[in-house]
C-alpha positions in Angstrom: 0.5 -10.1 27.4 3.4 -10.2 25.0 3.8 -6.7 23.9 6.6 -5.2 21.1 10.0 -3.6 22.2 9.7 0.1 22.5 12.5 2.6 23.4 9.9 3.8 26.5 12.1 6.1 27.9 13.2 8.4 24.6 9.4 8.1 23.4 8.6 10.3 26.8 10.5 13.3 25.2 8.7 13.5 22.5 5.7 15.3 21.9 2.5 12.7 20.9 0.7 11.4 18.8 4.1 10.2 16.7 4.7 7.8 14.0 7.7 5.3 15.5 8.9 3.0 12.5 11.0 -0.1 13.1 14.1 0.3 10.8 15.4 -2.9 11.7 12.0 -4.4 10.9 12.0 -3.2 7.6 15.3 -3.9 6.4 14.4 -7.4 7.3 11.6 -7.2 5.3 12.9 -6.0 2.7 15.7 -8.7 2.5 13.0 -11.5 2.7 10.9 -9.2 -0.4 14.6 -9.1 -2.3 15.6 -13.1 -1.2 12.1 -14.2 -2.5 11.6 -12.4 -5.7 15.2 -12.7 -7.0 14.4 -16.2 -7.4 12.3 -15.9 -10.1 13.3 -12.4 -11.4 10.7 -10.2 -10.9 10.3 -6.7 -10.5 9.2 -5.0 -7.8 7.6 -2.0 -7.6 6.5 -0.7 -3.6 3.2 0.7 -3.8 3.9 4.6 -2.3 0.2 4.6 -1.3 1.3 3.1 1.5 3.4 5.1 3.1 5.4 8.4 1.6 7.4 9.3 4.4 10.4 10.7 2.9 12.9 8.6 5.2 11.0 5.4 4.5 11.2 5.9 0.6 15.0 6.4 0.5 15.7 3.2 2.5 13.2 1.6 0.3 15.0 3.1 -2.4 18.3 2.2 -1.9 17.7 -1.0 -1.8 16.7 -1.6 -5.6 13.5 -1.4 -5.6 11.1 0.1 -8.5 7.9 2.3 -6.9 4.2 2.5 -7.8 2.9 5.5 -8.1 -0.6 6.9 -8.2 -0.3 10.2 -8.5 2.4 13.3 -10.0 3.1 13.8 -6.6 3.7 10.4 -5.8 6.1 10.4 -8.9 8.0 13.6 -7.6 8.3 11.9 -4.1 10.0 8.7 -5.7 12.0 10.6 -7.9 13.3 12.9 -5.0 14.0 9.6 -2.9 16.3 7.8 -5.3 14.4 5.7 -7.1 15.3 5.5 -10.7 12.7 6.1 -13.3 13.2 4.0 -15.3 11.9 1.6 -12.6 8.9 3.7 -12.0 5.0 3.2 -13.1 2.1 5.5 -13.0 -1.5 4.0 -12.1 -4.7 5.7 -11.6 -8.2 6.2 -13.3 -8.0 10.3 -12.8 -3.9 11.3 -14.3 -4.3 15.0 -14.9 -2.6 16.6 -18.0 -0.1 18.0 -15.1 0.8 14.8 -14.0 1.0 12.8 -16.9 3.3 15.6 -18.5 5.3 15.7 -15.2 5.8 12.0 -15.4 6.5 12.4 -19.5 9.4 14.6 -18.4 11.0 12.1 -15.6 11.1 9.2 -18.5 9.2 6.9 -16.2 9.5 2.8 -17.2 5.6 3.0 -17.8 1.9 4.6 -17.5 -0.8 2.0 -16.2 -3.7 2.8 -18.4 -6.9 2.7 -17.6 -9.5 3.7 -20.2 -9.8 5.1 -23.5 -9.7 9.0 -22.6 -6.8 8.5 -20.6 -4.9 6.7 -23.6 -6.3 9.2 -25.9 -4.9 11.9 -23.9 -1.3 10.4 -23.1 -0.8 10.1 -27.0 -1.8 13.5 -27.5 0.9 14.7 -24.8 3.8 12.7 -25.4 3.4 13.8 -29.4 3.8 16.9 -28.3 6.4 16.5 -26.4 8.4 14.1 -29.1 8.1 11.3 -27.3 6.7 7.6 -27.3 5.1 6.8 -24.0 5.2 3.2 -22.7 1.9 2.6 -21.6 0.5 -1.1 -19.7 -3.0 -2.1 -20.0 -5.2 -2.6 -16.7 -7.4 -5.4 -17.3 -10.1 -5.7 -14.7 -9.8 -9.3 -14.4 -13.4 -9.8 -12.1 -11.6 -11.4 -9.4 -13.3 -11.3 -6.5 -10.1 -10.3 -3.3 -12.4 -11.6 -0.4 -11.4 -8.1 1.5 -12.7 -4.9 2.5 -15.8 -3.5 0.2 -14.1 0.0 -0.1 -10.8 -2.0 -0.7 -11.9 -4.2 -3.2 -10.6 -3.3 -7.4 -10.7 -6.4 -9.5 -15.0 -6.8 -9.7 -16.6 -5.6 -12.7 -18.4 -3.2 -10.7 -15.3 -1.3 -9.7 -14.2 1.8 -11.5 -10.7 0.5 -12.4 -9.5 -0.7 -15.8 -10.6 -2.3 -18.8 -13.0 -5.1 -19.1 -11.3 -7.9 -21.0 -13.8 -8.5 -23.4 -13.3 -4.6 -24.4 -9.4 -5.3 -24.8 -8.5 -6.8 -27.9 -10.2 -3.4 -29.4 -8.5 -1.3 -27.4 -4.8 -3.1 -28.2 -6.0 -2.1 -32.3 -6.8 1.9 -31.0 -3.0 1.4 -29.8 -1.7 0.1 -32.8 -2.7 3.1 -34.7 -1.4 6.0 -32.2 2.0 7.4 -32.7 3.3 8.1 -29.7 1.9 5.0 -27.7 4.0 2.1 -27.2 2.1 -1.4 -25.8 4.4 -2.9 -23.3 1.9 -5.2 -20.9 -0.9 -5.6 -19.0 -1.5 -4.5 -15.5 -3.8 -6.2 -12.7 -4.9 -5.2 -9.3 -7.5 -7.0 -7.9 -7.4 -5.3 -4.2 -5.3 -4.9 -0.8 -5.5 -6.9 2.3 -6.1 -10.2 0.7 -5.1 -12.9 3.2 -6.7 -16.1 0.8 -3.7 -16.5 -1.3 -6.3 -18.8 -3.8 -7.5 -14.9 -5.0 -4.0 -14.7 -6.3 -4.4 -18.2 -7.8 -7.0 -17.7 -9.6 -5.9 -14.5 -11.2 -3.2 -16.3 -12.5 -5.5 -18.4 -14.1 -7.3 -15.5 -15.8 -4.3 -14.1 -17.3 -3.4 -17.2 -18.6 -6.4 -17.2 -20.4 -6.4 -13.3 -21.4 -2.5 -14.2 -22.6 -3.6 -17.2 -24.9 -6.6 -15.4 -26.5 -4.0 -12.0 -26.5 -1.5 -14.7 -28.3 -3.9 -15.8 -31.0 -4.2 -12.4 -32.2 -0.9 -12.7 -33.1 0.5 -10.1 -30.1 3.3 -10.5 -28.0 3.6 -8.7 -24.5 6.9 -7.7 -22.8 5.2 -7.6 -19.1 2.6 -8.6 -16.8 2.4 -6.8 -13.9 -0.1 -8.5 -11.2 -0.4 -5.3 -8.8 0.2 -6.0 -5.0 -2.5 -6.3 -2.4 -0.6 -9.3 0.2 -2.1 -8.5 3.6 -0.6 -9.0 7.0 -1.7 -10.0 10.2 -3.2 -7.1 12.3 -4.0 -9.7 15.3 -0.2 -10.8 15.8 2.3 -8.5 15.2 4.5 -9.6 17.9 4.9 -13.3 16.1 3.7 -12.7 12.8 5.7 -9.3 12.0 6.5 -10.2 8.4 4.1 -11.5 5.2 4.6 -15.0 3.7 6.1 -13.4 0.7 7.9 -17.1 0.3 4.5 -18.4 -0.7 3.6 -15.4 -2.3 6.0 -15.4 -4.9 6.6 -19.2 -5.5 2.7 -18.6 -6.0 3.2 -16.8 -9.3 6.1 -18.9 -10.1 3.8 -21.8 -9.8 0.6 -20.9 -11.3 1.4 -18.0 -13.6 2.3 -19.3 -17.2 5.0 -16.9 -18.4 6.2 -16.9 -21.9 10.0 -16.8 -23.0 11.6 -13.7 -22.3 8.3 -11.9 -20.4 8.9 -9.8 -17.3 6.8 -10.0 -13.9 6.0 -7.2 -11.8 4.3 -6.8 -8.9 3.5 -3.7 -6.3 3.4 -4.6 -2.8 3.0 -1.8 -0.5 1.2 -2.5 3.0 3.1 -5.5 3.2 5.9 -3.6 3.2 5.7 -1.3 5.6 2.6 -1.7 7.9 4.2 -3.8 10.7 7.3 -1.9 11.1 5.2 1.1 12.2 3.3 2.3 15.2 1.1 4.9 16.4 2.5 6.5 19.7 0.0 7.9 21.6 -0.8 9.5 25.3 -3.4 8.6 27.8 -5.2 11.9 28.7 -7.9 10.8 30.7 -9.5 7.7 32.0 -13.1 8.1 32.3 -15.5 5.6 33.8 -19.3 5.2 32.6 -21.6 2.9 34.1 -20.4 -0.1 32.2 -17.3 1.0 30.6 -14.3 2.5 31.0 -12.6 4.7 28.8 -9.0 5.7 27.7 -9.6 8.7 26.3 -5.9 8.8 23.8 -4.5 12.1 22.6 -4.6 10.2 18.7 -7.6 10.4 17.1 -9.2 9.5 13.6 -7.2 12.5 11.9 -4.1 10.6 13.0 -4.9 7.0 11.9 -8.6 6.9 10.2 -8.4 3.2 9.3 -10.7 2.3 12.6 -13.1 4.8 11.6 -13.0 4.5 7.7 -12.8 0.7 7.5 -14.0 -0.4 11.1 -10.4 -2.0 10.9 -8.5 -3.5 13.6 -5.4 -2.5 14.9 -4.0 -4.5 18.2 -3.5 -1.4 21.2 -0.5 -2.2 23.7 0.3 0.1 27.0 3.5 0.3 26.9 4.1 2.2 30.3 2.1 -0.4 32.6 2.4 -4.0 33.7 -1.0 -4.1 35.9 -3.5 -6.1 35.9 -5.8 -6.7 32.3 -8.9 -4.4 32.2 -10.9 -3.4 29.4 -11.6 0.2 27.6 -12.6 1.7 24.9 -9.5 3.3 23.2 -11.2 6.7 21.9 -9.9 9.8 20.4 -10.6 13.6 21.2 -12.1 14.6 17.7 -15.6 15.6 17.7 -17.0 12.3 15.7 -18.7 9.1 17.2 -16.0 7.4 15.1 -13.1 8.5 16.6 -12.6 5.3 18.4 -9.8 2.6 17.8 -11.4 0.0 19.4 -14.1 -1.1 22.2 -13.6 -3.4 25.2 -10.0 -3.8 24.3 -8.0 -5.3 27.1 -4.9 -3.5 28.3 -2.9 -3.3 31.3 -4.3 -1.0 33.8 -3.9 2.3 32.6 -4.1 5.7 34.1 -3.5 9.5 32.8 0.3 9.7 31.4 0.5 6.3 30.0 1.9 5.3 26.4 0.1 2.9 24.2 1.4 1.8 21.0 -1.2 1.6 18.1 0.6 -1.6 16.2 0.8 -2.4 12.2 0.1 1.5 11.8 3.5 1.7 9.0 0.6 1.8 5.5 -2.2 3.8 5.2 -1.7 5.7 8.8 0.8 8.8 8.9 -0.2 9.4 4.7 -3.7 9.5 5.2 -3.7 12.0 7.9 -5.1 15.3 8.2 -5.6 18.4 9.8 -9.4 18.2 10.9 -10.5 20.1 13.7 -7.1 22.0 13.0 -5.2 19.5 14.5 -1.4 19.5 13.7 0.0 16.3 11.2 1.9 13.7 13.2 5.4 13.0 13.0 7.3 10.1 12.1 10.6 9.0 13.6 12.8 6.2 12.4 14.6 4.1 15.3 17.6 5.3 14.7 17.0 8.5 15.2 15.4 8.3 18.4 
């Protein structure tokens, strides 16, 4: 069994469950991201979603990159890191008056709008605060990701954005507000989308939206197409970094830009989610009549993806080379859920051992929490280990 490289020996001094993140993984991946999209010249924005660890967002930071924010806090946490505001942008169907006044204040490149409250609102805060507010459009384009249900946002039935055929009366409400200022349109049709043909054929939908946009005589600075670019949760070991190649020659390709218009995108998961793993300890094994159990000192309050989503994640014991046996990788929280996964095979494990929860870096130390009063885990970079 091919397993990752793991510093074994410096992870048994430290106290589990931890986050371990892959710095040299992500600096690799972060060339390929800046190698691929300098190309063609587009912007991009990582989704902060993802992962907000403090020491991940300044080497994000500091490489150039903008950040996607869905929240004021999210907006704080890039601002703290380093990354520049002006390469900032603020989505989200619930802003608060705190936020959007927090993020007023920073001079952020751009709000992602999505309904008429929201725009209503954000004109009535940045008059009052003398300011013009940069605001992008989220069309809900109706594209249908091929992913996850609950991770599904471009289908009409989703609560994000605008319906296009509502958009060419909302671009008129903009024309008459004060302190609004139309920049774009924004898309996001979902995360974890592996068929890059989803990616096609929203490109072929705003090509249409931009014609019909065109004959009414307006002109848009931006297009942002959101992120979503999955990775491969099965092979980590040999498929550690997104085809972002593909991905951006995609939009090159297929996406019908006019003179002068930027491209931005938002990739977050692909990003991140390789370079990270979930540390955890073998408390006890337990044997049932059928199964066998490693019974992990991680649970769903650690990493909930396996619980929330039913969502793989490949386990490695890092401590044994035995022979293969199956378990069921479960957690000590009071919940049937709490389980990573059943009949996974591992190398015979006992009490004591380390396995490594792999691809853990996005939605796995930020979505933690403190149920049954459990403490938050840590995350480590390599090199500080």
């Amino acid at each position: 069994m091919i397993k990752g490289k793991f510093p074994i020996d410096k992870f048994k001094k430290i106290e589990t469950p931890f986050y371990y993140y892959d710095v040299a993984l992500l600096n690799e991946t972060l060339n390929l991201v800046e190698q691929e999209s300098s190309k063609y010249g587009f912007m991009v924005h990582y989704a902060v979603k993802a992962n907000a660890n403090p020491k991940i967002l300044k080497l994000i930071a500091e490489r150039g990159f903008g950040a996607d924010c869905v929240s004021g806090n999210e907006v704080q946490a890039a601002i703290d890191a380093g990354f520049p505001a002006s390469k900032i942008v603020f989505a989200g169907v619930g802003k608060t008056d705190r936020e959007i006044n927090l993020a007023l204040d920073h001079n952020i490149f751009c709000f992602n709008v999505e309904s008429i409250p929201e725009l209503e609102v954000l004109n009535e805060l940045a008059k009052s605060k003398g300011k013009i507010a940069s605001i992008e459009l989220r069309i809900n384009p109706n594209v249908d990701a091929h992913t996850h249900h609950y991770i599904t946002t471009g289908l009409n039935e989703n609560k994000f954005g605008f319906s296009m055929d509502d958009l060419k009366s909302v671009i008129e409400m903009t024309r008459s507000m004060t302190n609004i200022e139309l920049i774009g349109l924004h898309f996001h049709i979902g995360s974890q989308i592996t068929d890059l043909n989803a990616f096609e054929t929203l490109c072929a939908k705003i090509n249409e939206l931009q014609d019909e946009v065109e004959s009414w005589g307006i002109y848009l600075k931006n297009i942002n197409v959101g992120g979503g670019l999955g990775i491969n949760y099965e092979h980590p070991n040999h498929i550690p970094i997104p085809d972002f190649e593909s991905y951006f020659r995609l939009f090159s390709k297929h996406l019908k830009l006019r003179a002068g218009q930027h491209l931005h995108c938002e990739p977050g998961r692909s990003i991140v989610a390789q370079c990270g793993s979930l540390i955890t300890k073998v408390t006890y094994v337990k044997k049932g009549g059928t199964k066998q159990f490693a019974i992990v000192d991680a649970g769903m309050t650690d990493l909930i993806r396996p619980a929330l989503y039913e969502a793989y994640h490949r386990i490695e014991n890092i401590s044994s080379q035995g022979e293969i046996e199956k378990y069921d990788v479960v957690g000590p929280i009071c919940e049937s859920s709490d389980v990573f996964n059943k009949d996974v095979e591992l190398n015979s494990t006992q009490r004591g051992d380390l396995l490594a929860i792999r691809s853990a870096g996005a939605y796995g130390e930020i979505m933690a929490s403190r149920y049954n009063l459990r403490r938050l885990p840590i995350g480590y970079l390599s090199t500080e280990i």
